[in-house]
Every structure is written in structure tokens, then in C-alpha cells.
C-alpha positions as CSV (number, residue, x, y, z in Angstrom):
1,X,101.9,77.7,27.0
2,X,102.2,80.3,30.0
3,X,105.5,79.3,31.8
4,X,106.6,82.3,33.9
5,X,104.6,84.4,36.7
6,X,104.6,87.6,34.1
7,X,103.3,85.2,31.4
8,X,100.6,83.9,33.9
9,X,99.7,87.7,34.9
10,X,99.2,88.6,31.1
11,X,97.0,85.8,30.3
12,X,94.8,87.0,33.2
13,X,94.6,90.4,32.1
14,X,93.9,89.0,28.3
15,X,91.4,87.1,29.7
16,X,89.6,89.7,31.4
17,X,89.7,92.1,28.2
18,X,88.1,89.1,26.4
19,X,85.1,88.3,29.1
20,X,84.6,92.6,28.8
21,X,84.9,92.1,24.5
22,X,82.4,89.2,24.9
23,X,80.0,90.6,27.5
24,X,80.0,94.0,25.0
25,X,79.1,91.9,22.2
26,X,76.5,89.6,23.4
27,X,74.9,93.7,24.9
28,X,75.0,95.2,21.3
29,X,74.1,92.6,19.0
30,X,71.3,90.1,19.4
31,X,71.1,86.1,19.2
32,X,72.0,85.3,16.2
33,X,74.2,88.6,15.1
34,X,77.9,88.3,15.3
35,X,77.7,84.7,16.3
36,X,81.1,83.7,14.4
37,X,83.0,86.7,16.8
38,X,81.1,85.1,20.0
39,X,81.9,81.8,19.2
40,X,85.8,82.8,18.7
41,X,85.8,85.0,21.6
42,X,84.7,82.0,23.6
43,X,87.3,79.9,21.8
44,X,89.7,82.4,23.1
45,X,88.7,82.3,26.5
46,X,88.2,78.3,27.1
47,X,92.0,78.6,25.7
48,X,93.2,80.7,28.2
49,X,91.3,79.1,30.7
50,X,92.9,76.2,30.0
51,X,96.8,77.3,30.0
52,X,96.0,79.2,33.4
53,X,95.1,76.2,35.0
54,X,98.0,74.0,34.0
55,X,100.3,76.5,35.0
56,X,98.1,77.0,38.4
57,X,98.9,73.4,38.5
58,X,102.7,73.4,37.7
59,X,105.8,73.4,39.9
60,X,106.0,76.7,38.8
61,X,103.5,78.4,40.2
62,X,103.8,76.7,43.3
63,X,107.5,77.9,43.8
64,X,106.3,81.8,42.1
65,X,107.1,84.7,45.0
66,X,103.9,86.2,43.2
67,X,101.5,83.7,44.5
């Protein structure tokens, strides 16, 4: 659960690293290869995706000097 403003800005930045791991994948190895390591990736990524959004959503980040 991303609470703070620096836990928020990590997540972004892990996110991104996972969209590039993803997009390298899905470039290199053909439907059907490596499917388990997309799928997880992706699983990764709806995770993040999620927590950002909550904390876009809490009191938190409406209070944060960063946003």
C-alpha cells in the first residue's frame, strides 16, 4: 500500500521499468514464448496501477507539496 509522496514516486518509477521489461519481452519473444513472465509482468503492473490510484485518491495526495 503506497502511503507517502516518496512511496507514490517509486511505484511510478517501478511501474515504468515494468511497461519497458514488458514491451522488451513481448519484442524478443513471440506469441506464445515467455507467456508465464508476460502474464506476471502484467500482474505486476495492474498491481501498481491499482495502489497509484488509491493513493491519487487519498487525503494524502491531495494534501502532498509534490503534487
Amino acid at each position: 500500500m503506497i502511503t507517502t509522496a516518496t512511496e507514490y514516486e517509486k511505484a511510478q518509477a517501478e511501474l515504468r521499468n515494468l511497461q519497458d521489461r514488458l514491451d522488451k519481452l513481448q519484442r524478443e519473444h513471440p506469441m506464445g514464448e515467455k507467456g508465464f513472465t508476460k502474464a506476471g509482468i502484467r500482474k505486476l503492473i495492474a498491481r501498481l496501477n491499482e495502489e497509484l490510484a488509491v493513493f491519487e485518491g487519498s487525503e494524502e495526495a491531495r494534501t502532498s507539496p509534490s503534487n
